[in-house]
C-alpha angles and dihedrals in degrees: 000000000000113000104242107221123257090245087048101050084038096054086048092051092050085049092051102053084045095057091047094047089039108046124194119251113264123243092252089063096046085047086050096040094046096050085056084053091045089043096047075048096069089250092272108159122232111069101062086132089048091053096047089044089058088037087053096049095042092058095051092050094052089040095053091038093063092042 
């Protein structure tokens, strides 16, 4: 087994802690955030992707923001 260096296994550990203080956004939110994208869209179809895609990174943002 190859040794991980002492930078490496602390930078996942970091990573880590972070993950569990600063939890994704679950997928009712992105749902929830995404239809108010769609809606302030004019409710046109066709870029549902594109909407959970913004709702997704929205969320993060706030999320880490408030971290």
């Amino acid at each position: 087994m190859a040794k991980v260096p002492k930078s490496d296994a602390n930078r996942r550990a970091r990573a880590t802690r972070k993950q569990a203080v600063e939890p994704s956004p679950t997928e009712d939110e992105i749902r929830l955030r995404a239809y108010a994208i769609y809606e302030r869209r004019g409710a046109s179809h066709g870029q549902d992707v594109d909407d959970w895609l913004a709702a997704e990174r929205e969320l993060l943002a706030v999320g880490g923001a408030e971290g």
